[in-house]
C-alpha positions as CSV (number, residue, x, y, z in Angstrom):
1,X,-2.3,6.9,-25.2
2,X,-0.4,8.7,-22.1
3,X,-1.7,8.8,-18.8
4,X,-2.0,11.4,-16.9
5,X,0.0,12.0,-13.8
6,X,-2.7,10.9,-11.8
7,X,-3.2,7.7,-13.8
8,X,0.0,7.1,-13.4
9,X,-0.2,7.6,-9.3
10,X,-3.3,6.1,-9.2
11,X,-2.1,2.5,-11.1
12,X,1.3,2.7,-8.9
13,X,-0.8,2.4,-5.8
14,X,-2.8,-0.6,-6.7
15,X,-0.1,-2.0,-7.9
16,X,2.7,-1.2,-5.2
17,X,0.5,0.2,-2.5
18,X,3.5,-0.2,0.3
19,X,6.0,1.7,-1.5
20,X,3.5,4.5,-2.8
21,X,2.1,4.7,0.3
22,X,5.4,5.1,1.7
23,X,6.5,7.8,-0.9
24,X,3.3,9.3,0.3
25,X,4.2,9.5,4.1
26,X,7.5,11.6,3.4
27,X,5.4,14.7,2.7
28,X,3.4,14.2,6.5
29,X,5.1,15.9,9.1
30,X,4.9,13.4,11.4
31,X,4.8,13.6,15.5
32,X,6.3,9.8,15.6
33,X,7.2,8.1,12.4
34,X,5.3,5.0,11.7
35,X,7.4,1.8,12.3
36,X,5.2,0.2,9.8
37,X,4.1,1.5,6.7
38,X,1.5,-1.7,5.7
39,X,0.5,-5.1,7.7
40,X,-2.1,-7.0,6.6
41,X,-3.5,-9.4,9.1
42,X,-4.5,-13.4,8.4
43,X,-8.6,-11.8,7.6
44,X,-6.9,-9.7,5.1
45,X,-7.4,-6.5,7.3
46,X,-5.0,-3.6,6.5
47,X,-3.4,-1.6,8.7
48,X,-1.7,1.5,7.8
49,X,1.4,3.1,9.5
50,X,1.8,1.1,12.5
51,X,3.2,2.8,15.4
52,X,3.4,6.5,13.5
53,X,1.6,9.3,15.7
54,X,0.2,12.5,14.1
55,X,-0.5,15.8,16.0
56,X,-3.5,17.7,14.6
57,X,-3.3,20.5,16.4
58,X,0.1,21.0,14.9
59,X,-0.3,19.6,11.1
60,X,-3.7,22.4,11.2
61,X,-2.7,25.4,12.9
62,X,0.2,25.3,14.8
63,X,2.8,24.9,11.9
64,X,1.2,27.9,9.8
65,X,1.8,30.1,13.0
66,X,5.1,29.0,13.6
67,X,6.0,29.4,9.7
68,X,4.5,32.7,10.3
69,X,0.7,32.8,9.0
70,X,-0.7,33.3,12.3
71,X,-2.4,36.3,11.5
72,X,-4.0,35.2,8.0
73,X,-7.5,34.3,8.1
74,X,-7.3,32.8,4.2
């Protein structure tokens, strides 16, 4: 039996979680690129993209303005 792509995406991130996750970041347009893409502390907490900074403002409006969608409402 074949999986299906999301199968497939979904077994490669339990299984590799760093490097998918990192696959994954390449599509964010990030404000400050994480140093860090996984650290796990000695508790076993996880933390993700260490030192990376989003900008909301931009990744939600600003971007589709600048790329010319400023005057769609859809």
């Amino acid at each position: 039996m074949m999986l299906s792509s999301y199968e497939q995406d979904y077994r490669r991130s339990l299984e590799h979680p760093e490097l998918f996750w990192s696959e994954q970041a390449k599509a964010i347009d990030w404000f400050h690129s994480p140093e860090r893409v996984m650290e796990e502390d000695s508790n076993g907490v996880v933390r993700w993209f260490g030192g990376g900074k989003l900008n909301t403002a931009w990744l939600a409006l600003d971007r589709h303005v600048e790329a010319g969608r400023g005057t769609r409402s859809r």
